[in-house]
NULUM-502203 format. One record per residue (C-alpha): x, y, z; residue in one letter. Coordinates in steps of 0.1 Angstrom, whole numbers, plus 5000, padded with zeros to 4 digits. Example, Ala and Ser with C-alpha at 12.3 -4.5 7.8 and 13.67 -1.06 7.14 Angstrom:
BEGIN
<px=5123; py=4955; pz=5078; residu=A>
<px=5137; py=4989; pz=5071; residu=S>
END
This chain:
BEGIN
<px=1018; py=3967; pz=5820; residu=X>
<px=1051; py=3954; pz=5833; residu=X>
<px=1060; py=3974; pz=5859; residu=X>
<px=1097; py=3973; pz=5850; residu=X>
<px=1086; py=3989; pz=5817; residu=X>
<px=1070; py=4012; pz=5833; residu=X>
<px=1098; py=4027; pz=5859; residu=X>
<px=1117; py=4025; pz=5825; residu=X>
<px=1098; py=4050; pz=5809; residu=X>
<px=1114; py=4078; pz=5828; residu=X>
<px=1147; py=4076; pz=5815; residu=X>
<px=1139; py=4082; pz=5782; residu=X>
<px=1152; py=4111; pz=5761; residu=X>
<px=1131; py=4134; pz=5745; residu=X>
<px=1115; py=4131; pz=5719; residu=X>
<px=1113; py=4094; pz=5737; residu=X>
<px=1121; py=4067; pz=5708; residu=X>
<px=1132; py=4033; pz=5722; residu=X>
<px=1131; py=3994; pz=5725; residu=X>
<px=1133; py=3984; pz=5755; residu=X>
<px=1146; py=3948; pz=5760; residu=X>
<px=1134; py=3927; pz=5799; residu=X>
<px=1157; py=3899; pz=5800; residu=X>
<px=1140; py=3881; pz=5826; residu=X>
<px=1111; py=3874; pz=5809; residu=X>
<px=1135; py=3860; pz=5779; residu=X>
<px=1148; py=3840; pz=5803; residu=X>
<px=1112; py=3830; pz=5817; residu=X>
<px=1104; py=3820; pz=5782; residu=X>
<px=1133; py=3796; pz=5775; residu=X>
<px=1132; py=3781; pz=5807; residu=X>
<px=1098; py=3773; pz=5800; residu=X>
<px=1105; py=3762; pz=5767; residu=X>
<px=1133; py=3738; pz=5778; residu=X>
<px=1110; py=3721; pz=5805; residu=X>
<px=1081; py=3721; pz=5777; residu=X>
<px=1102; py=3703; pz=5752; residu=X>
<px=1113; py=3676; pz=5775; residu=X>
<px=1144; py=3649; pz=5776; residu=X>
<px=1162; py=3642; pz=5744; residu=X>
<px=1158; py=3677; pz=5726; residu=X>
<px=1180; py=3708; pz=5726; residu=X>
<px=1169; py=3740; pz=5723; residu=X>
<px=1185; py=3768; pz=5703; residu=X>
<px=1175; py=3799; pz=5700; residu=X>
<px=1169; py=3817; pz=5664; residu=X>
<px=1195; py=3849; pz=5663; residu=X>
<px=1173; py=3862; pz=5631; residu=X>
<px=1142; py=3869; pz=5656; residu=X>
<px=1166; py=3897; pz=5679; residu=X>
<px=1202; py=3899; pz=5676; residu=X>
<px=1207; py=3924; pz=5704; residu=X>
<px=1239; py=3914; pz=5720; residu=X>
<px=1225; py=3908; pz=5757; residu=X>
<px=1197; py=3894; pz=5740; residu=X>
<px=1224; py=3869; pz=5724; residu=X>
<px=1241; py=3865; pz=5758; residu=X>
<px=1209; py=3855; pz=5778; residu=X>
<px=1199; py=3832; pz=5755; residu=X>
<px=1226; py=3816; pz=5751; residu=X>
<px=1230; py=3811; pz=5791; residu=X>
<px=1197; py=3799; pz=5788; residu=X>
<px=1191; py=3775; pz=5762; residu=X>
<px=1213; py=3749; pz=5747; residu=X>
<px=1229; py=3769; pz=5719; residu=X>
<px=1224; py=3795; pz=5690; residu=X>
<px=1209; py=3791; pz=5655; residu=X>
<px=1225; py=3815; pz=5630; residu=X>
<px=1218; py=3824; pz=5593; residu=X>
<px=1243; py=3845; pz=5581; residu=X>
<px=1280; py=3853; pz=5582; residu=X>
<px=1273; py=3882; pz=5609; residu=X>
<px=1248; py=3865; pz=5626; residu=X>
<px=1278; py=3834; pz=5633; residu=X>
<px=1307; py=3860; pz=5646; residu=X>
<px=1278; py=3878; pz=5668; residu=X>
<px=1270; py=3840; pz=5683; residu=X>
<px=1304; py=3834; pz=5685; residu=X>
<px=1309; py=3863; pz=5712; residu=X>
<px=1285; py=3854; pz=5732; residu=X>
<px=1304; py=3818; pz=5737; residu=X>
<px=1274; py=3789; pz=5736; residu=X>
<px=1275; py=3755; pz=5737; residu=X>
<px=1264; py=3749; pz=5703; residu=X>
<px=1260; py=3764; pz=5672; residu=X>
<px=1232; py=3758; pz=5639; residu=X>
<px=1241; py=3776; pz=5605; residu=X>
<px=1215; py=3779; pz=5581; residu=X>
<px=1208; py=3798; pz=5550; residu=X>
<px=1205; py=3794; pz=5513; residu=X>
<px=1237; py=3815; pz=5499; residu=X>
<px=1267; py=3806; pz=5529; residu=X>
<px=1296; py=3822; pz=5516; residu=X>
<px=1331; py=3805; pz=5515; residu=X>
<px=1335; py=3832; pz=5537; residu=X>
<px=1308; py=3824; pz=5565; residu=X>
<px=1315; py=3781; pz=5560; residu=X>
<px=1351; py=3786; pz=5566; residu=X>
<px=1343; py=3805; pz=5595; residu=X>
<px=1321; py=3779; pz=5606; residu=X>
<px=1346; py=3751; pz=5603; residu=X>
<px=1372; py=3769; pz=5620; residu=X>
<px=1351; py=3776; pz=5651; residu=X>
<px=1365; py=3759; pz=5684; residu=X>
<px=1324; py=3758; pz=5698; residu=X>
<px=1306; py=3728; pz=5676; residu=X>
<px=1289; py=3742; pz=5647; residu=X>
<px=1269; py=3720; pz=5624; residu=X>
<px=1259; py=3735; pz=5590; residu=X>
<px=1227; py=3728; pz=5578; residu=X>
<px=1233; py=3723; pz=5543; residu=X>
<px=1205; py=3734; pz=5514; residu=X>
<px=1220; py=3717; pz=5478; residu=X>
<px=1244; py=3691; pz=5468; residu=X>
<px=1262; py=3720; pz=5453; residu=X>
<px=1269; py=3736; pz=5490; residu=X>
<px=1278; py=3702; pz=5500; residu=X>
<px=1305; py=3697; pz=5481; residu=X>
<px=1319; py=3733; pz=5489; residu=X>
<px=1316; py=3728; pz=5529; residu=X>
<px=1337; py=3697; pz=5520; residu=X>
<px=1364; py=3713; pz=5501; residu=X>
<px=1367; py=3745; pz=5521; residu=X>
<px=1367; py=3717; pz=5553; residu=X>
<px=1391; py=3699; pz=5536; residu=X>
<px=1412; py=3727; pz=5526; residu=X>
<px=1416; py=3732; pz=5566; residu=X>
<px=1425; py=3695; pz=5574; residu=X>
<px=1392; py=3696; pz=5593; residu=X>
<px=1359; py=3674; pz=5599; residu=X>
<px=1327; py=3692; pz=5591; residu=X>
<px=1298; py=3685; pz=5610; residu=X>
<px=1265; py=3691; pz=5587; residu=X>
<px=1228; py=3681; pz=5583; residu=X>
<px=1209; py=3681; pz=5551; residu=X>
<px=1179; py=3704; pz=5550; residu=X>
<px=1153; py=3685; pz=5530; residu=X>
<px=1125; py=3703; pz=5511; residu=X>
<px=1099; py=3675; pz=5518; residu=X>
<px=1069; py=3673; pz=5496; residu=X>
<px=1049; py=3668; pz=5531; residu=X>
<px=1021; py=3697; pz=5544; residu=X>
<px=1027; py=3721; pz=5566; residu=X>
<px=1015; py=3724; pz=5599; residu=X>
<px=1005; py=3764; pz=5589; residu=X>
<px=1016; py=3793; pz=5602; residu=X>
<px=1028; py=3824; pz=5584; residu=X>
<px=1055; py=3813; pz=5560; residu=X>
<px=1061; py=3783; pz=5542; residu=X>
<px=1092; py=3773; pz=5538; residu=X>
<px=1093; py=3736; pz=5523; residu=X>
<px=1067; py=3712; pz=5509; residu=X>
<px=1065; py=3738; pz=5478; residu=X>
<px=1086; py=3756; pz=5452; residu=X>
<px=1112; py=3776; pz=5477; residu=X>
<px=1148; py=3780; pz=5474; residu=X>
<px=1153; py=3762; pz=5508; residu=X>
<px=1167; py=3728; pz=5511; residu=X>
<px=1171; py=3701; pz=5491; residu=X>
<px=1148; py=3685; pz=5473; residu=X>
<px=1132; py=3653; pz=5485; residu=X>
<px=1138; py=3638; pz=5451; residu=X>
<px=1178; py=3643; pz=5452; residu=X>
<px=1177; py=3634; pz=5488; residu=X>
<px=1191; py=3597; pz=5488; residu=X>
<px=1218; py=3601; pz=5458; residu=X>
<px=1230; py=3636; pz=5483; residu=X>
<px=1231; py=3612; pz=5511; residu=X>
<px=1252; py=3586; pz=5491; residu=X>
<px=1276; py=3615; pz=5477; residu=X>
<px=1279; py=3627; pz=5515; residu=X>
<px=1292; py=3594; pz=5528; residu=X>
<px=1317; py=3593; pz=5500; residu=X>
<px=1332; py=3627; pz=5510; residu=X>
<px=1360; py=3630; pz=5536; residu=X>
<px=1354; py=3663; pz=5549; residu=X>
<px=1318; py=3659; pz=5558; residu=X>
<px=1301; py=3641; pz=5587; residu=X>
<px=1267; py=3638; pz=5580; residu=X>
<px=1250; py=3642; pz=5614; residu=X>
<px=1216; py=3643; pz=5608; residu=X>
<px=1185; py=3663; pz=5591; residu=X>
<px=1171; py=3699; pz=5593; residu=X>
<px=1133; py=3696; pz=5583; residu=X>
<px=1124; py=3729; pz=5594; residu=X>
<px=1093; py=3737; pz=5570; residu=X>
<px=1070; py=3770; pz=5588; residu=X>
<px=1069; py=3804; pz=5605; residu=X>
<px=1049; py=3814; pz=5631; residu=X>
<px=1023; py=3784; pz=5635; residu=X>
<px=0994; py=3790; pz=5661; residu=X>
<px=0982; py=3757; pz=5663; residu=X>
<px=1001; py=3736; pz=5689; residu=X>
<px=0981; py=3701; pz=5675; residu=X>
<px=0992; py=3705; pz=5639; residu=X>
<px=1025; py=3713; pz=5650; residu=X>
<px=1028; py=3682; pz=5674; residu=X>
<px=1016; py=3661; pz=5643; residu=X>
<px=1042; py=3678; pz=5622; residu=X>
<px=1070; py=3666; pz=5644; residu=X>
<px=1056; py=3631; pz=5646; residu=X>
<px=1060; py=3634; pz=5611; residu=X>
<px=1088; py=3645; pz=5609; residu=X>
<px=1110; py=3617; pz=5627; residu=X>
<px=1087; py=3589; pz=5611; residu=X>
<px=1100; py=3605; pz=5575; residu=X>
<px=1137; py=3605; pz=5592; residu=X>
<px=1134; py=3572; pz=5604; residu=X>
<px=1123; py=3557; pz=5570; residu=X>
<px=1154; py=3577; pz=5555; residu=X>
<px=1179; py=3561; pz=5583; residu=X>
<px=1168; py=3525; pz=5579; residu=X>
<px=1174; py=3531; pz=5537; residu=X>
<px=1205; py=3542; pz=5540; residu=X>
<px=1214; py=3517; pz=5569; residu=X>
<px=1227; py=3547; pz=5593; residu=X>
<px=1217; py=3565; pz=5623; residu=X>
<px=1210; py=3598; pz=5628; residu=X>
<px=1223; py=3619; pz=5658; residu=X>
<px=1200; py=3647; pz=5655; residu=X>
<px=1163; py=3653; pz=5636; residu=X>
<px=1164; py=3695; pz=5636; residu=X>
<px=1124; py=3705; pz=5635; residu=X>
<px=1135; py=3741; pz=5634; residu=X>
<px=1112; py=3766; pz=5646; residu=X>
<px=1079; py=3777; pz=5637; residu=X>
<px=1063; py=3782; pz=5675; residu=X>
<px=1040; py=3814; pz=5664; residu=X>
<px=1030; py=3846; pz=5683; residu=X>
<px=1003; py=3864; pz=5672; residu=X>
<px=1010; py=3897; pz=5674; residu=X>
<px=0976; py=3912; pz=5682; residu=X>
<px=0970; py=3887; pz=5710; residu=X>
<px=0941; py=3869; pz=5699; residu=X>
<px=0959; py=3836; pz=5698; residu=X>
<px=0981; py=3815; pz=5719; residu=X>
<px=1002; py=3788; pz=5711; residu=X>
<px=0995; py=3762; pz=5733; residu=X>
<px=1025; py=3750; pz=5749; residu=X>
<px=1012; py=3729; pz=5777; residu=X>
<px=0994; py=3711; pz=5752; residu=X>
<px=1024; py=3706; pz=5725; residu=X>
<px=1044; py=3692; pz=5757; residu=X>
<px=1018; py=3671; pz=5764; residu=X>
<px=1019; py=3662; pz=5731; residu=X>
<px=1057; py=3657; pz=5725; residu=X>
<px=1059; py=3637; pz=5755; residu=X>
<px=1040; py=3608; pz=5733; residu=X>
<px=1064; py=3608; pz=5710; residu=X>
<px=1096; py=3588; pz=5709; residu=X>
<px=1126; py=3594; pz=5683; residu=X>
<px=1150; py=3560; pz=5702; residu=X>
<px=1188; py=3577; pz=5704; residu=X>
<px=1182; py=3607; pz=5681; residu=X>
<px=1177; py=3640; pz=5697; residu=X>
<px=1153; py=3663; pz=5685; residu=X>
<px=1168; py=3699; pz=5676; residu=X>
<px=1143; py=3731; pz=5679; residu=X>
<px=1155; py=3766; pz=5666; residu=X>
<px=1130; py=3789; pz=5682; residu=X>
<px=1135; py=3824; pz=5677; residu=X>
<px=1099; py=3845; pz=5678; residu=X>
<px=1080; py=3825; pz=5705; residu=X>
<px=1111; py=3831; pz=5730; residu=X>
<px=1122; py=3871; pz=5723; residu=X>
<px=1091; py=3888; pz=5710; residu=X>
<px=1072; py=3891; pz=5745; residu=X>
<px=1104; py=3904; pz=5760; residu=X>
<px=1105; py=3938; pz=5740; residu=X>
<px=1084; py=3968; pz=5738; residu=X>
<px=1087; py=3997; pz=5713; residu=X>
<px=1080; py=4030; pz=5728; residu=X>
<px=1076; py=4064; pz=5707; residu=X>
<px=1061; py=4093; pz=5717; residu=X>
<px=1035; py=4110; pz=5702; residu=X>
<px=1048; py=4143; pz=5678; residu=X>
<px=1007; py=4155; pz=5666; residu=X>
<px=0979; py=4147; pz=5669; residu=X>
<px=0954; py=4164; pz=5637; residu=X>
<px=0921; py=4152; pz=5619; residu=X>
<px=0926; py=4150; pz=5579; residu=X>
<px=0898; py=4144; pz=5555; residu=X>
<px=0874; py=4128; pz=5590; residu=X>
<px=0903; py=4104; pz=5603; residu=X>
<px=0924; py=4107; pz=5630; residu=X>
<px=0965; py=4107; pz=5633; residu=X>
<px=0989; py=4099; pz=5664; residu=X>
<px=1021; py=4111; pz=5643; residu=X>
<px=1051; py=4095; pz=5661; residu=X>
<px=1089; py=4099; pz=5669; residu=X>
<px=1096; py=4064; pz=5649; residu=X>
<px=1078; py=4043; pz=5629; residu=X>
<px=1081; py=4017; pz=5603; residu=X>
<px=1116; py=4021; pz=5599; residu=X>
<px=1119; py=4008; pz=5635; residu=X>
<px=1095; py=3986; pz=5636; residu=X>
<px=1078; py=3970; pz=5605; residu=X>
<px=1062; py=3943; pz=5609; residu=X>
<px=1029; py=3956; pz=5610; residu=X>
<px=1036; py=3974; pz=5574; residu=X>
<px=1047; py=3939; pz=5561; residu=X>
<px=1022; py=3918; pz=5576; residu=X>
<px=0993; py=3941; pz=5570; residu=X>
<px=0979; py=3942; pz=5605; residu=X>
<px=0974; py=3967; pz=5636; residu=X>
<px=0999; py=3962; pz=5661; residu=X>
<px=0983; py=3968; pz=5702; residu=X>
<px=0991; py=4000; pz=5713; residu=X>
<px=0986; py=4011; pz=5752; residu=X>
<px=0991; py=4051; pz=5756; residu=X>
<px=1008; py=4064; pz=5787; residu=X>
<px=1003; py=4097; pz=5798; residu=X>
<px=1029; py=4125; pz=5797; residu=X>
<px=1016; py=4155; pz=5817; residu=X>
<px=1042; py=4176; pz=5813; residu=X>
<px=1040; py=4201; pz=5785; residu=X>
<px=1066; py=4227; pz=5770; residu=X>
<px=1047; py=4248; pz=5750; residu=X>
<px=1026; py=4277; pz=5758; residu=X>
<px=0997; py=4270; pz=5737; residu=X>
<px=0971; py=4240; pz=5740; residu=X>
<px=0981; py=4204; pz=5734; residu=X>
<px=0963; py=4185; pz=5702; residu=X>
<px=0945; py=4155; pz=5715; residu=X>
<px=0915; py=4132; pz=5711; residu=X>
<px=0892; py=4119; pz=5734; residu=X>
<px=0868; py=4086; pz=5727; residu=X>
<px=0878; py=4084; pz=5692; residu=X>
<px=0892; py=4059; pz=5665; residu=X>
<px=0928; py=4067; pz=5657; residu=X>
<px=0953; py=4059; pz=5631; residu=X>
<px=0993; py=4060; pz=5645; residu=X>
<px=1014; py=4068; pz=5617; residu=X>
<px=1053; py=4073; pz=5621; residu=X>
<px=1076; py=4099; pz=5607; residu=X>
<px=1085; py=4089; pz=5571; residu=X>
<px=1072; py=4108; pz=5541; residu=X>
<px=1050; py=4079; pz=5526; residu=X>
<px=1016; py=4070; pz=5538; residu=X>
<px=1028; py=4036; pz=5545; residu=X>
<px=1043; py=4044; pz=5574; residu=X>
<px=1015; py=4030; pz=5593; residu=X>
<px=1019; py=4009; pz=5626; residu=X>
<px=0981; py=4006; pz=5633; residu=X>
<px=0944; py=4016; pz=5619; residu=X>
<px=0917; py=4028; pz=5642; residu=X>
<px=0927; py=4025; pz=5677; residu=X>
<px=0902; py=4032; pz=5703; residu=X>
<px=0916; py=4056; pz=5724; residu=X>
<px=0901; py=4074; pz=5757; residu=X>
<px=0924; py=4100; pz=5757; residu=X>
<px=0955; py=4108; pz=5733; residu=X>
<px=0978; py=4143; pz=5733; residu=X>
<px=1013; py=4153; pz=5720; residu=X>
<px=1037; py=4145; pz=5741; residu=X>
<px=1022; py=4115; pz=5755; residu=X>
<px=1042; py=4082; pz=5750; residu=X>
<px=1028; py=4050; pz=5728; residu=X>
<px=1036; py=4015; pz=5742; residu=X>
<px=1038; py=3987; pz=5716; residu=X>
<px=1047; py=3953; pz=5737; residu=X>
<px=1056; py=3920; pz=5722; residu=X>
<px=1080; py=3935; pz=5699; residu=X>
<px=1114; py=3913; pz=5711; residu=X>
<px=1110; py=3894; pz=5677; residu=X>
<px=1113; py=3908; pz=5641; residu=X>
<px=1111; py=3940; pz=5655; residu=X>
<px=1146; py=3967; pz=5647; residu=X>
<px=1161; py=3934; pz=5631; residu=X>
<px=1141; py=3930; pz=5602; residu=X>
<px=1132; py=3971; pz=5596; residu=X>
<px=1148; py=4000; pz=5570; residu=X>
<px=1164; py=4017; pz=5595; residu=X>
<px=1185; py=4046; pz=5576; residu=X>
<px=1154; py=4061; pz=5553; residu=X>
<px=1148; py=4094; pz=5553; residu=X>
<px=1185; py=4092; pz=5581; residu=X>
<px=1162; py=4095; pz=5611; residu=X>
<px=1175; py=4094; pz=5642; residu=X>
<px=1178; py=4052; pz=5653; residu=X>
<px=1160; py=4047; pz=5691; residu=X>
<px=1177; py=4040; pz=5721; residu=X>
<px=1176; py=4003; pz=5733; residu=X>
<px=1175; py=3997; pz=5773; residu=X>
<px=1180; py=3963; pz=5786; residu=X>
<px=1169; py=3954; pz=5817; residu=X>
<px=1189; py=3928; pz=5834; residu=X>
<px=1174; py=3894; pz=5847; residu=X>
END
């Protein structure tokens, strides 16, 4: 266990609930990353994954910009001043675009239809301004894997590779519009660092052959994100080997764009909750927690047992004898009133009483961000960040 975790634990309230946040291992991470990645690439990091503000801040000190999907998400990147910004999403609002093209700090819209297109122009337009965009393509290519698939099948994201050259063509004829490059971004959470090296090799060969059709250049090919984390630890992706890998590979004066969210935030967080009851119902075993789903949910939506590490609380406040397990298989289950509330099945456990504390790491990414957090109006955790 990080020891900074650790010493951490004691400030907790009581019942203890929190996320806490280690910014020097974000920083570790995108570091890494940016030597990984090598010369003619820029590295933003995914907002979506963790949009804690200091977690906004160092990553933005760290990496070469922000990538941003909503409205909210733009005025929270905004604050934290990058270099550059990425917007994505499939329903931008006028709203959200003409925030975009007002920004002073670059932004470049990744467009998904000829429809949004022609409103980025108008509303650019509108504001005697330039807008800097790329077209997101839904390719019919395969993708490297991973969790989620976001092109190369029936999704709402991007444009479709059949529509691609006559949206080109109608993007050189508008005024307001300067059509920087494409976003090709097509998985979640791939393992396999090999597939994913093929993918971008792929990629720019499939943006080349678009550039020498239309007779242009591009500045920028964005591969998004995709760099998976398996949150049970059984597999790593490989990033010595996808450097090795994208060292191989040349894309002349284009730089290659990456928007990586998970594989950068989610080894900086872990979820601590402390343990409510402990009780045996119809021959299984429950840790009932302070938190749960509504917290953290991942596990709930993904179907899987998220690691757990228990650390031992020995004080006590009641005058009678603690519930607890010893050597047993045991189910930790949060605080909502639905037997979903389930953040992992039969844990082995040496030991396990009330009052101890649960310790779920590698929960930077997708963690508070993507969970229900008013059901039932429980209390929300407290978040500690340590400094880098």
């Amino acid at each position: 266990m990080n020891p900074r975790i650790t010493h951490a634990l004691a400030d907790l309230g009581s019942p203890a609930c929190a996320y806490i946040y280690d910014l020097a291992v974000l920083k570790e991470r995108c570091q890494r990353l940016k030597a990984a990645l090598g010369d003619r690439t820029t590295l933003l990091y995914a907002v979506k994954a963790n949009s804690h503000p200091a977690i906004i801040q160092q990553a933005a000190s760290a990496t070469d910009g922000l990538e941003v999907a909503s409205e909210g998400e733009l005025r929270a990147a905004l604050a934290a001043n990058p270099a550059r910004i990425a917007f994505s999403g499939p329903a931008k609002t006028d709203s959200a675009i003409q925030a975009a093209v007002d920004s002073v700090i670059p932004v470049v819209i990744n467009v998904e239809s000829r429809h949004e297109l022609l409103r980025v122009n108008h509303l650019a337009k509108r504001r005697h301004r330039v807008a800097d965009i790329a077209l997101r393509v839904n390719r019919r290519a395969a993708t490297p894997g991973g969790s989620h698939q976001m092109t190369g099948t029936a999704t709402p994201f991007g444009i479709d590779v059949d529509q691609l050259h006559s949206t080109i063509d109608l993007a050189k004829s508008l005024a307001a519009v300067n059509v920087t490059g494409l976003h090709l971004h097509s998985v979640s959470n791939n393992l396999d660092s090999t597939a994913h090296a093929q993918f971008v090799a792929r990629s720019l060969r499939f943006a080349a052959d678009v550039a020498a059709k239309h007779e242009i250049t591009w500045e920028t090919v964005n591969l998004g994100g995709g760099l998976g984390v398996d949150p049970q630890g059984r597999e790593t992706f490989n990033v010595d080997d996808f450097s090795r890998r994208m060292k191989r590979l040349s894309a002349g004066d284009t730089t290659m764009v990456f928007e990586v969210g998970r594989w950068l935030a989610a080894p900086c967080g872990y979820y601590v909750t402390e343990v409510m009851d402990v009780k045996r119902t119809h021959g299984r075993v429950f840790a009932v927690v302070r938190g749960g789903t509504h917290h953290f949910r991942l596990p709930a939506a993904w179907g899987y047992s998220h690691p757990a590490t228990v650390h031992s609380v020995e004080a006590w406040p009641y005058p009678w004898q603690r519930p607890s397990v010893e050597d047993d298989l045991v189910d930790i289950t949060g605080e909502l009133c639905t037997p979903r509330d389930v953040l992992a099945r039969s844990v082995p456990v040496r030991r396990v009483r009330a009052g101890d504390l649960l310790i779920f790491a590698g929960t930077g990414a997708y963690g508070w961000d993507i969970s229900h957090h008013d059901f039932l109006s429980h209390q929300h955790p407290e978040f500690i960040v340590l400094p880098s």
